[in-house]
KEMINU-674026 format. One record per residue (C-alpha): x, z, y; residue number from 1. Coordinates in pm, 1 decimal. Layout:
N
> X | Z | Y | NUM .
...
END
This chain:
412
> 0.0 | 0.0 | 0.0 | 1 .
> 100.8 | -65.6 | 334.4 | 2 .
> -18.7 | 280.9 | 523.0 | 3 .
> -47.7 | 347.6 | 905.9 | 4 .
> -89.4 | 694.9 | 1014.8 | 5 .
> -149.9 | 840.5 | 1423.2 | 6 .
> -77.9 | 1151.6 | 1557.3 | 7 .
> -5.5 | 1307.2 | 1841.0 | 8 .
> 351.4 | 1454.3 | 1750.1 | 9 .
> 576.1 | 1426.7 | 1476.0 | 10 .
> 954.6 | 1541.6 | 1330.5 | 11 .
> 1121.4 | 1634.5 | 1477.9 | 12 .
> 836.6 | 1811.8 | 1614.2 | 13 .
> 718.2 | 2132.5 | 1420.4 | 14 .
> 373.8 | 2298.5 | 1395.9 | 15 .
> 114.3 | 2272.3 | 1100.5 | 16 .
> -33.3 | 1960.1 | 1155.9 | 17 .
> 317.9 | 1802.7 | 1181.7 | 18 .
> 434.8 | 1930.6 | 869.3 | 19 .
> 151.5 | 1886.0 | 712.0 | 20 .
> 167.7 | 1453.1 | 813.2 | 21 .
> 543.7 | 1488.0 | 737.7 | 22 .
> 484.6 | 1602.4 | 406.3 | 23 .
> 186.6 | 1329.3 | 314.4 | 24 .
> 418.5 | 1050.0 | 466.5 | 25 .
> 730.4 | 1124.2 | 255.3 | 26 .
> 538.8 | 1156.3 | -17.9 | 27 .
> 372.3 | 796.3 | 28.3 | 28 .
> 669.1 | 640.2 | 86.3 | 29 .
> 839.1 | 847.5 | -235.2 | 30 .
> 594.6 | 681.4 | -456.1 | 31 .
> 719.0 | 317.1 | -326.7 | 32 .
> 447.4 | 282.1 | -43.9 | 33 .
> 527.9 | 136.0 | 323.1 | 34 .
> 459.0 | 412.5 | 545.0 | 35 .
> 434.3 | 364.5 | 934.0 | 36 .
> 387.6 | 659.0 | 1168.5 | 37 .
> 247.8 | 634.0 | 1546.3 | 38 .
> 322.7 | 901.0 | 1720.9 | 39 .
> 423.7 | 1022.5 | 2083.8 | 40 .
> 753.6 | 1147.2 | 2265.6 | 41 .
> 641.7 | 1513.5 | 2297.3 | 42 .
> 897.7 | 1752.4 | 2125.1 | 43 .
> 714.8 | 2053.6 | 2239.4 | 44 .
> 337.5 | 2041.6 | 2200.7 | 45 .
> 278.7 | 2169.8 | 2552.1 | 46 .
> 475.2 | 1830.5 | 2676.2 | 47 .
> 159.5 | 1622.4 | 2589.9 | 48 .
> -22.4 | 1737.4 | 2933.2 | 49 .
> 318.9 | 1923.0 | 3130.1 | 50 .
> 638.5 | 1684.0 | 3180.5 | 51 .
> 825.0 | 2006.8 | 3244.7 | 52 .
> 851.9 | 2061.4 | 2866.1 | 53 .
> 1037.6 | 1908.7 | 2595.6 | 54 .
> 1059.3 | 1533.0 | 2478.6 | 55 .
> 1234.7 | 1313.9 | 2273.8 | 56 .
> 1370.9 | 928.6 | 2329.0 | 57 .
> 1164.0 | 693.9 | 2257.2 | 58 .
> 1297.4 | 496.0 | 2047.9 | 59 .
> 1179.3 | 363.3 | 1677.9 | 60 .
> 1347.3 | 506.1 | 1381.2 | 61 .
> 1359.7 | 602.9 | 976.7 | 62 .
> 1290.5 | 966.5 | 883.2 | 63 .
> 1293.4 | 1027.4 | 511.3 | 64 .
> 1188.4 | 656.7 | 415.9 | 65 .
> 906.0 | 671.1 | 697.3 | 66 .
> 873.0 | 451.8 | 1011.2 | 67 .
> 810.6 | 646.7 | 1322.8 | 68 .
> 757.6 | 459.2 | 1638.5 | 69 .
> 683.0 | 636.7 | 1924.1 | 70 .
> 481.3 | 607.7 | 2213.3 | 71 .
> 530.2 | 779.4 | 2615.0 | 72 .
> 316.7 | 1042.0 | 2676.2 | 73 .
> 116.2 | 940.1 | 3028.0 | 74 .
> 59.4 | 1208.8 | 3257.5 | 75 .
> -199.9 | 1225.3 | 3449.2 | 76 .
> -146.6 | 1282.1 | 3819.5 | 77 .
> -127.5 | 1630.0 | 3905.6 | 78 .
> -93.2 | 1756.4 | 3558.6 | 79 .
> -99.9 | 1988.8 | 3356.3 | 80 .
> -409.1 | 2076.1 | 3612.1 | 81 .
> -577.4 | 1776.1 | 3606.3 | 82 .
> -562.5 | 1750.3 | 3203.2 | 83 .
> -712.8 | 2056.2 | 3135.0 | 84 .
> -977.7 | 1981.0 | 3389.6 | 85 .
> -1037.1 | 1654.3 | 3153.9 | 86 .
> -1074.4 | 1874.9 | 2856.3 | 87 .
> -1261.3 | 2129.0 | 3012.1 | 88 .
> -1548.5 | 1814.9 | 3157.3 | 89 .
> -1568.0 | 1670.4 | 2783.9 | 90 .
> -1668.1 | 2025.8 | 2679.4 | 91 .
> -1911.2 | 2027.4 | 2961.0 | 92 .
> -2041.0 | 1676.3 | 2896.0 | 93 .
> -1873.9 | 1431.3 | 3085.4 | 94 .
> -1805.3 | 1040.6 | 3030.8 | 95 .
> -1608.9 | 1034.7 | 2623.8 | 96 .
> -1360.4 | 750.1 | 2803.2 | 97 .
> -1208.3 | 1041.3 | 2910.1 | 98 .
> -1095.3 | 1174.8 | 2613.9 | 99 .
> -779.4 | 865.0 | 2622.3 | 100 .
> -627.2 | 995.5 | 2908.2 | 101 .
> -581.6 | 1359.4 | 2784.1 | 102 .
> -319.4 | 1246.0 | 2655.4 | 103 .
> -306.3 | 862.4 | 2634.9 | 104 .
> 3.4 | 740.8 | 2511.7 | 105 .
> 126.3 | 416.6 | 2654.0 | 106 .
> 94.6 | 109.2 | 2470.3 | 107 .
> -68.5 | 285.6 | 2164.8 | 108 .
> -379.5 | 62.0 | 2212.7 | 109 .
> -232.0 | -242.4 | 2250.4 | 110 .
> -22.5 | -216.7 | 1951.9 | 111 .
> -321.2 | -126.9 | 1759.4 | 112 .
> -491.3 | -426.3 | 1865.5 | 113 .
> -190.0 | -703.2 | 1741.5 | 114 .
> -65.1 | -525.8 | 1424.3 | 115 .
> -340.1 | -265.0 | 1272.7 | 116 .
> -430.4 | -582.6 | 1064.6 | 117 .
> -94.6 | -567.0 | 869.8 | 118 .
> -198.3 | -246.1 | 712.7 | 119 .
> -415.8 | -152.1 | 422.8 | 120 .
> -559.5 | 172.7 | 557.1 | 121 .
> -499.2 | 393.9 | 878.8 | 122 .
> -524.7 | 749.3 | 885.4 | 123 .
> -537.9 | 978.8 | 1212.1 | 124 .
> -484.3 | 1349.2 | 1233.4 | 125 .
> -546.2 | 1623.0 | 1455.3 | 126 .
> -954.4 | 1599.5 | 1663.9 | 127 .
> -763.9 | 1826.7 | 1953.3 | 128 .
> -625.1 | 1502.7 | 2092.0 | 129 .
> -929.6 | 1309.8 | 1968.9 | 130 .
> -796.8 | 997.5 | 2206.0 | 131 .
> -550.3 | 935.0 | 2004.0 | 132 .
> -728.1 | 935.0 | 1649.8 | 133 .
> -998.0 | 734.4 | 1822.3 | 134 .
> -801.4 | 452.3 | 1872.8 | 135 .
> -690.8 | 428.8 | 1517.0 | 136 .
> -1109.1 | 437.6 | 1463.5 | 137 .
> -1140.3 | 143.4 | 1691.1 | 138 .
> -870.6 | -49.4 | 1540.2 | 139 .
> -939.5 | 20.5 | 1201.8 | 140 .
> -1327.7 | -118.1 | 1268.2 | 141 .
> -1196.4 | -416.4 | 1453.5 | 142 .
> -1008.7 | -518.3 | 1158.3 | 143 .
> -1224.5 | -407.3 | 864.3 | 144 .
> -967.1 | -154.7 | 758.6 | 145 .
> -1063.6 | 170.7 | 596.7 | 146 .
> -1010.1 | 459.3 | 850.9 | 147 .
> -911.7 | 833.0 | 639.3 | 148 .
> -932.7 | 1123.8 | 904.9 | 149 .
> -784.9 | 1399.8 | 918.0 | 150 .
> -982.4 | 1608.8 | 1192.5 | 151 .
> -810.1 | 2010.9 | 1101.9 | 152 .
> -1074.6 | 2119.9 | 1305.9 | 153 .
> -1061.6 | 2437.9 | 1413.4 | 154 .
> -1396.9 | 2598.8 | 1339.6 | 155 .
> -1362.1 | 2938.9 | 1544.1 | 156 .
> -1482.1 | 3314.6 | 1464.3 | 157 .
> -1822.2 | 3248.5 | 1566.2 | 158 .
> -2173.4 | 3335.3 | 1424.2 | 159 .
> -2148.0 | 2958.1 | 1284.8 | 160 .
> -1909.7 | 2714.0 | 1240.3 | 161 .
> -1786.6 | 2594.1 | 1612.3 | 162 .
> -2010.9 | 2785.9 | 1771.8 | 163 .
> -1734.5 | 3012.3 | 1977.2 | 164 .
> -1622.3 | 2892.5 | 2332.3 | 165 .
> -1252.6 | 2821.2 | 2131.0 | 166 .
> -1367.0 | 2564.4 | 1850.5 | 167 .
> -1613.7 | 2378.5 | 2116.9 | 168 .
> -1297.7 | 2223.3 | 2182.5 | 169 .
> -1278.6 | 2075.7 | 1864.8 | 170 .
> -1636.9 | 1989.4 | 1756.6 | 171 .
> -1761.6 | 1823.4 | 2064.3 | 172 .
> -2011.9 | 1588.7 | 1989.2 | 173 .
> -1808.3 | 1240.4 | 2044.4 | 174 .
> -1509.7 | 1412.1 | 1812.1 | 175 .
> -1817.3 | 1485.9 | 1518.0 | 176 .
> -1877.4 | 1111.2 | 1607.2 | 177 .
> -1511.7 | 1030.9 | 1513.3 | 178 .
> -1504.7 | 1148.4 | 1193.3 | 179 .
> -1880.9 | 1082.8 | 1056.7 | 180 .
> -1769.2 | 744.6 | 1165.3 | 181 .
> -1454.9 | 705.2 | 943.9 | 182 .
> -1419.0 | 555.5 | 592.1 | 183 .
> -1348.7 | 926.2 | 442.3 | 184 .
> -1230.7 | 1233.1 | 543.2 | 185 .
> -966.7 | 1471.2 | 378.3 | 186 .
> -1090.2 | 1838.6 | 473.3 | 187 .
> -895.7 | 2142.0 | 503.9 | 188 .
> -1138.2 | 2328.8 | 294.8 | 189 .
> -1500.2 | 2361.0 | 192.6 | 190 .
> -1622.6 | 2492.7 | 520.9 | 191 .
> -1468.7 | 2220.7 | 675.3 | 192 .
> -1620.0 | 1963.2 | 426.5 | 193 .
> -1974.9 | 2114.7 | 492.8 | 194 .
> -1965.9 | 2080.7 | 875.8 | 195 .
> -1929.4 | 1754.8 | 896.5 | 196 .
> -2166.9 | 1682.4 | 591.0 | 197 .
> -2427.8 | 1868.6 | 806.4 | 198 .
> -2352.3 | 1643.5 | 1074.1 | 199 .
> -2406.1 | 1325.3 | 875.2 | 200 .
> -2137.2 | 1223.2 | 674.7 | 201 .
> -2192.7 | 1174.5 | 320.6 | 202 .
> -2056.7 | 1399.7 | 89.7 | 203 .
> -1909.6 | 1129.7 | -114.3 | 204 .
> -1627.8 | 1030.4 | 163.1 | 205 .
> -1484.5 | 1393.1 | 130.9 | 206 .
> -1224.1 | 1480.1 | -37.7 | 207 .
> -1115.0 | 1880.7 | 1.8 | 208 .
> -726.7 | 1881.1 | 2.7 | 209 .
> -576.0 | 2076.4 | 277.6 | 210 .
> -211.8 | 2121.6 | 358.5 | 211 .
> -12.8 | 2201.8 | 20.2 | 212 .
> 343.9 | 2393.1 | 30.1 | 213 .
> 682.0 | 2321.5 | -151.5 | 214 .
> 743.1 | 2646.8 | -300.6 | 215 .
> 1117.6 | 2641.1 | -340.6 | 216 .
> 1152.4 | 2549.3 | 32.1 | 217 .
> 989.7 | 2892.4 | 149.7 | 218 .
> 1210.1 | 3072.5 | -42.2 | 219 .
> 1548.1 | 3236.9 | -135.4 | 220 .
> 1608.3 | 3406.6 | 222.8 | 221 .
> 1841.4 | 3705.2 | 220.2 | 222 .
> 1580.6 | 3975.8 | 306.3 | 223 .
> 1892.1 | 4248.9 | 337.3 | 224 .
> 2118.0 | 4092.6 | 523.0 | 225 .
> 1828.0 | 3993.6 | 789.0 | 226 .
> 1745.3 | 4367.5 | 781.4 | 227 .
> 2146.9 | 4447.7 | 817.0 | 228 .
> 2164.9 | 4199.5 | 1069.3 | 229 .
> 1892.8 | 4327.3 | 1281.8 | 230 .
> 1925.9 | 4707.3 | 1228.7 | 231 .
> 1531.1 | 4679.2 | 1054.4 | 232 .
> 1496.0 | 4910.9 | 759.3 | 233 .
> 1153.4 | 5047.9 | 796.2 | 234 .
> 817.6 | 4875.1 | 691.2 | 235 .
> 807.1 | 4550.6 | 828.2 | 236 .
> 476.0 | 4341.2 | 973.5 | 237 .
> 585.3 | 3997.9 | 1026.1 | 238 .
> 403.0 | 3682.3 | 1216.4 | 239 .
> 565.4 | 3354.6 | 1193.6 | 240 .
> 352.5 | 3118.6 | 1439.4 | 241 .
> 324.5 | 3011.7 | 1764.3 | 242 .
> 294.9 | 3286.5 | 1995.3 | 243 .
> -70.9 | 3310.5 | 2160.1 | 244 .
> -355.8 | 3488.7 | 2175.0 | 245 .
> -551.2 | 3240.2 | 1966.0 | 246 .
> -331.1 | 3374.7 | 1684.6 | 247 .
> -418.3 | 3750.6 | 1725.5 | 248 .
> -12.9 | 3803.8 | 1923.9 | 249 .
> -269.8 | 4060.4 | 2135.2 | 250 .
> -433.5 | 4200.8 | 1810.5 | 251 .
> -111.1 | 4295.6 | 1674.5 | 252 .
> 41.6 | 4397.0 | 1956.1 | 253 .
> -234.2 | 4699.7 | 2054.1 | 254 .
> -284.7 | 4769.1 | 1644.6 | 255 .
> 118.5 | 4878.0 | 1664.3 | 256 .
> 7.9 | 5182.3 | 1903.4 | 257 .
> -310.5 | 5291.9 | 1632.5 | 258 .
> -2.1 | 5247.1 | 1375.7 | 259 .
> 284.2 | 5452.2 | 1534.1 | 260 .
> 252.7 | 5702.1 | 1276.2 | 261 .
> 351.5 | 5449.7 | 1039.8 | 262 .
> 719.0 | 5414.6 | 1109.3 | 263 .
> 606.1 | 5027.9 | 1083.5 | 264 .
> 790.4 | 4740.6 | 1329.4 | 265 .
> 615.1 | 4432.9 | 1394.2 | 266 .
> 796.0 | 4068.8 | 1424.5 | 267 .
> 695.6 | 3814.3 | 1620.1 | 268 .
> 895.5 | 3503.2 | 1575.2 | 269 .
> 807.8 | 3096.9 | 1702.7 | 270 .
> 760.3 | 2924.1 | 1975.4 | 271 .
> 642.9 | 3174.7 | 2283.6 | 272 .
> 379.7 | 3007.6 | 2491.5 | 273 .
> 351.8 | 3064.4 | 2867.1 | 274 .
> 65.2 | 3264.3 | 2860.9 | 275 .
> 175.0 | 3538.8 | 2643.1 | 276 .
> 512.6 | 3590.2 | 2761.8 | 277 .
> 359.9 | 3846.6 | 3067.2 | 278 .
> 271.3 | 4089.0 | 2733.6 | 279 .
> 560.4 | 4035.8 | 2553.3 | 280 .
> 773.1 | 4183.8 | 2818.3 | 281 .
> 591.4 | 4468.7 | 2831.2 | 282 .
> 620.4 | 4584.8 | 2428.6 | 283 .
> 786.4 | 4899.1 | 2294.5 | 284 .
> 1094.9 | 4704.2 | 2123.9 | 285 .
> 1130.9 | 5021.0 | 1888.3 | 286 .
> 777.1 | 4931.3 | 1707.0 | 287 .
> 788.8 | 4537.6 | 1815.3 | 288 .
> 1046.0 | 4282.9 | 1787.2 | 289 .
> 1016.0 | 3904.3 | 1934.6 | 290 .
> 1233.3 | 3688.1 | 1825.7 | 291 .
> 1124.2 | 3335.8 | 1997.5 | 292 .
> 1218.2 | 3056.2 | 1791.1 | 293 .
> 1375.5 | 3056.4 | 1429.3 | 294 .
> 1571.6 | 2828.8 | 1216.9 | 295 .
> 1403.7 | 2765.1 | 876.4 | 296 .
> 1675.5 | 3001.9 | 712.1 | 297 .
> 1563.0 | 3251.1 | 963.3 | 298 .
> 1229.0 | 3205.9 | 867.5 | 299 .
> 1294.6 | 3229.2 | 465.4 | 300 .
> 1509.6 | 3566.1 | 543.0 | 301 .
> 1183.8 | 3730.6 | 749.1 | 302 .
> 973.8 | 3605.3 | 490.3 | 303 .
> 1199.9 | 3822.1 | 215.4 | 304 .
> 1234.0 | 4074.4 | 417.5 | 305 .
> 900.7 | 4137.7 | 529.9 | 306 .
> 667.3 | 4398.6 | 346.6 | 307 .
> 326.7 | 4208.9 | 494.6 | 308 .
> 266.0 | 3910.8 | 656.9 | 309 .
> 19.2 | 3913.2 | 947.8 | 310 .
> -159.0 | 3611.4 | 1144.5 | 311 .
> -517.0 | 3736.4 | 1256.4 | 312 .
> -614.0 | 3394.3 | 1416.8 | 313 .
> -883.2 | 3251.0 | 1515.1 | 314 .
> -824.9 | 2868.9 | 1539.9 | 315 .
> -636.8 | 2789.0 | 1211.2 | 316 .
> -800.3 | 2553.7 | 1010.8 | 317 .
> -622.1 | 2611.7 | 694.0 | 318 .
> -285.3 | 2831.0 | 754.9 | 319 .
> -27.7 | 2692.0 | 596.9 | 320 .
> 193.9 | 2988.9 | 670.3 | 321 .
> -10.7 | 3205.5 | 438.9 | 322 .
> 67.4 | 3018.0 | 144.3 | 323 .
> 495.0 | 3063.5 | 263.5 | 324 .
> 387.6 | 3414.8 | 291.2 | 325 .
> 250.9 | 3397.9 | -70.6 | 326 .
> 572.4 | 3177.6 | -210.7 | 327 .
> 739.3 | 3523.8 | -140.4 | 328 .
> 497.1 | 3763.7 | -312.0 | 329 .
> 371.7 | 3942.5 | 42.6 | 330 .
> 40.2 | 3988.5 | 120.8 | 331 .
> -133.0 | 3805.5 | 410.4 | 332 .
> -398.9 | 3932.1 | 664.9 | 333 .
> -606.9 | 3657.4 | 858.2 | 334 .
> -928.4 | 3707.4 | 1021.1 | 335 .
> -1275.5 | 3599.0 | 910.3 | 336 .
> -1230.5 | 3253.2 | 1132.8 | 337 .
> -1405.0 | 3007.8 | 970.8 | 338 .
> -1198.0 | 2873.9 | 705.4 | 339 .
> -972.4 | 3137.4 | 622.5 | 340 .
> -1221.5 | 3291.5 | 385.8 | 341 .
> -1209.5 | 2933.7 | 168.8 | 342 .
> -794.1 | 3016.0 | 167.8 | 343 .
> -769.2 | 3455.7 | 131.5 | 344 .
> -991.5 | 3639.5 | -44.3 | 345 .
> -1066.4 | 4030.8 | 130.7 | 346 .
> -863.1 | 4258.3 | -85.4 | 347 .
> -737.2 | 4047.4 | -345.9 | 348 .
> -445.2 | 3859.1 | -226.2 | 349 .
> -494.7 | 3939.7 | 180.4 | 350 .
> -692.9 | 4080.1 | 432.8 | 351 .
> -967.8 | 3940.6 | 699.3 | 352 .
> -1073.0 | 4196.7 | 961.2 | 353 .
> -1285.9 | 3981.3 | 1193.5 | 354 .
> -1141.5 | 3868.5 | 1459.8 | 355 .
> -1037.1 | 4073.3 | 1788.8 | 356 .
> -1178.6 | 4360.5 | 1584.7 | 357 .
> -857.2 | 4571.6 | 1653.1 | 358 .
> -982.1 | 4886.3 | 1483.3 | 359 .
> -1046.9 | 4716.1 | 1152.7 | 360 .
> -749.9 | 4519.3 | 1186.3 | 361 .
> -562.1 | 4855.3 | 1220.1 | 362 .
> -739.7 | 4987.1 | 904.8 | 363 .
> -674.6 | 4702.0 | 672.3 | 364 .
> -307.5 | 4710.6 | 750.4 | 365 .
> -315.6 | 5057.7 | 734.0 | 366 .
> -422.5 | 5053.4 | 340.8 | 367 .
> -159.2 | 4804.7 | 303.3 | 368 .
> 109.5 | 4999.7 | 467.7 | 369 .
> 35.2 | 5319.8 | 286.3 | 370 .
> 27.9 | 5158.3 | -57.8 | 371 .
> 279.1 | 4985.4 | -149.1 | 372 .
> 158.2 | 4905.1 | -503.5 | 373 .
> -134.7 | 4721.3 | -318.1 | 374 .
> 85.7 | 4520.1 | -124.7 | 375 .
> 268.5 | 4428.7 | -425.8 | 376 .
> -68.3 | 4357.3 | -630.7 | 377 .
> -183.3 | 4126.7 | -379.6 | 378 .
> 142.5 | 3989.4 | -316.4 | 379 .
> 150.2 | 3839.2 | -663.0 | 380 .
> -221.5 | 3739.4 | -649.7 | 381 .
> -137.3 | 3524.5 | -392.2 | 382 .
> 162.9 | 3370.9 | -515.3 | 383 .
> -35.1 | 3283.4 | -848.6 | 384 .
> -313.1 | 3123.0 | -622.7 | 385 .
> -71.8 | 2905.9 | -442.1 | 386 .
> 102.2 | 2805.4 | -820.6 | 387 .
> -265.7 | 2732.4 | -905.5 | 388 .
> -424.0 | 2577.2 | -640.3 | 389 .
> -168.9 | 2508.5 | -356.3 | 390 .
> 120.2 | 2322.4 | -392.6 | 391 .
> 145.2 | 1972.5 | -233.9 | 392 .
> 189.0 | 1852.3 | -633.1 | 393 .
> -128.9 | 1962.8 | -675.5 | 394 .
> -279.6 | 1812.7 | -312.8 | 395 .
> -99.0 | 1475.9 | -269.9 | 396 .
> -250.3 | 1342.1 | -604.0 | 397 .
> -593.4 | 1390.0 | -450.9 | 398 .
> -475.0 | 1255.4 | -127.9 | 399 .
> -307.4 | 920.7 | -294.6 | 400 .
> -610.3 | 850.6 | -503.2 | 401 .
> -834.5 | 815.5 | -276.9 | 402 .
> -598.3 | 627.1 | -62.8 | 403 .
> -604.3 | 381.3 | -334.8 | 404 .
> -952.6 | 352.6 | -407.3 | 405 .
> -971.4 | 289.5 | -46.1 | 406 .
> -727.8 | 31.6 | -45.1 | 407 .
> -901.4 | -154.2 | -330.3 | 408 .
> -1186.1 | -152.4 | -218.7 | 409 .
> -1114.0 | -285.7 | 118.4 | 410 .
> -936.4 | -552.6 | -65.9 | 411 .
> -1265.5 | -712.8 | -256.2 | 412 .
END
């Protein structure tokens, strides 16, 4: 197959949805497919509305057998005030042309246009920048291609799926449109799967798959010498994400003071947005450490050296750094977001207090922190889950069959 995927960032770019496309390219073009990725010049996420922030060249290159060509981010005058004042009319209604400048990525379209023919199938990912999968919609329907998204919508901590002011974001009506439009849809989890069933796409275009994990690559960090290194030797709490209050970085922070009895220290390690940096100058570095950005052998040491791993978010669709939590045996505590209860079950292999409930938060990681045979017990139910059910061995076979039904079908 000749495969074209769009999104809005990729490697060297990190976060979830970027590994998660990294992963399902290589893998493609492993198994002796053409793989093509479209992607922008935005290093740091944040560059995609503020020029202040990182970006790479733009140039076209190979990355593990996979084409990446990328595309300049377009700023809109006045930004990063003037995009979120884009975003913010779309939620409130306003004209869905809109939605390709924030961000539009120069000559994305027109490229489209000439060469989306040359491919069997497209696939988009990531409904927060719905611009972007939306023109691999419209060229996929222009030339009778099959179009697979990939929407990783975040769903929220509502009463209801994307009911909460945070996942309006990602189920406005004209991104719903995006996706009940497309050829099929590979969902996160069942949740996920039964939105967008509810909002008219048949059940037979899903396929439930989600991001999988290569154990081995989450694990054999040096727990000790990370310890030794950074004088820890208490009970550790860590969080591996990107540092915002959509993760629960608040949460944790105020459960450490309901905690102090605990003789407990909370990480914080990844990229530290702009509006949480005013809080994290103001912690108690004896109970809370932030680290900023880690190497991936940092990251595998904190994950063996941890005791618990904590990410109480609200907008994860799936959480792929529960199942790297897992790889090492530790426990996990999420929230009851919608979606994470399809990925942890309550007091089997993690935790969900409900979101922003800080008390309960406090009290689940208080029976984890006073018994350690717990921790352990879960620990190892959720490394057998991710063995099970998890690994990208298990989720790229899914993925690359119905890739090729696709394919062939689109070919008759």
């Amino acid at each position: 197959m000749k495969i074209l995927h769009i999104c809005p960032r990729y490697l060297p770019a990190v976060g979830g949805a970027e590994i998660h496309m990294a992963e399902l390219s290589q893998r493609f073009a492993a198994a002796g497919h053409d793989v093509t990725v479209l992607t922008s010049n935005a290093l740091d996420f944040e560059y995609l509305w503020d020029r202040s922030k990182a970006s790479l060249p733009l140039q076209d290159e190979t990355i593990e057998g996979v084409a990446v060509k990328r595309f300049a981010v377009s700023h809109l005058p006045f930004a990063p005030k003037s995009y979120h004042a884009v975003r913010r009319g779309l939620q409130l209604g306003g004209p869905r042309f809109l939605s390709g400048l924030a961000p539009k990525l120069v000559g994305l379209d027109s490229f489209l246009r000439q060469e989306a023919g040359n491919y069997d199938l497209i696939g988009g990912m990531n409904i927060a920048y719905e611009g972007i999968m939306a023109a691999g919609l419209r060229a996929a329907q222009l030339h009778q291609k099959p179009f697979i998204a990939y929407p990783l919508t975040h769903l929220g901590a509502g009463d209801r799926p994307g009911s909460d002011p945070q996942s309006r974001f990602y189920t406005m009506p004209h991104q719903q449109k995006i996706v009940t439009d497309s050829s099929a849809l590979i969902a996160q989890t069942e949740t996920e799967k039964a939105f967008y069933t509810e909002a008219g796409l048949a059940a037979e275009k899903v396929v439930v798959a989600g991001p999988g994990l290569n154990p081995a690559e989450a694990q054999g960090g040096d727990g000790e010498a990370w310890r030794e290194k950074h004088q820890l030797f208490g009970t550790l709490i860590a969080c591996i994400c990107t540092l915002s209050y959509d993760k629960g970085i608040g949460d944790l922070i105020n459960v450490m003071d309901e905690l102090k009895d605990q003789s407990a220290t909370l990480v914080l390690a990844g990229t530290i947005t702009d509006e949480i940096q005013p809080l994290l100058k103001s912690v108690d570095e004896k109970q809370i450490r932030v680290l900023g950005k880690i190497s991936d052998q940092e990251k595998r040491d904190l994950l063996a050296a941890c005791d618990i791993f904590a990410m109480p978010s609200r907008i994860d669709s799936f959480g792929i750094a529960y199942l790297e939590a897992w790889a090492n045996g530790k426990p996990v505590v999420g929230s009851t977001a919608w979606g994470m209860a399809d990925v942890i079950e309550d007091g089997e292999d993690g935790m969900l207090p409900p979101y922003g409930d800080v008390a309960l938060l406090g009290a689940k990681l208080r029976i984890l922190l006073e018994h350690p045979a717990e921790r352990v017990r879960q620990g190892a139910n959720g490394y057998q889950k991710l063995m099970q059910h998890h690994t990208w061995d298990h989720k790229f076979k899914r993925v690359e069959a119905r890739y090729l039904q696709l394919a062939g079908e689109s070919a008759q």
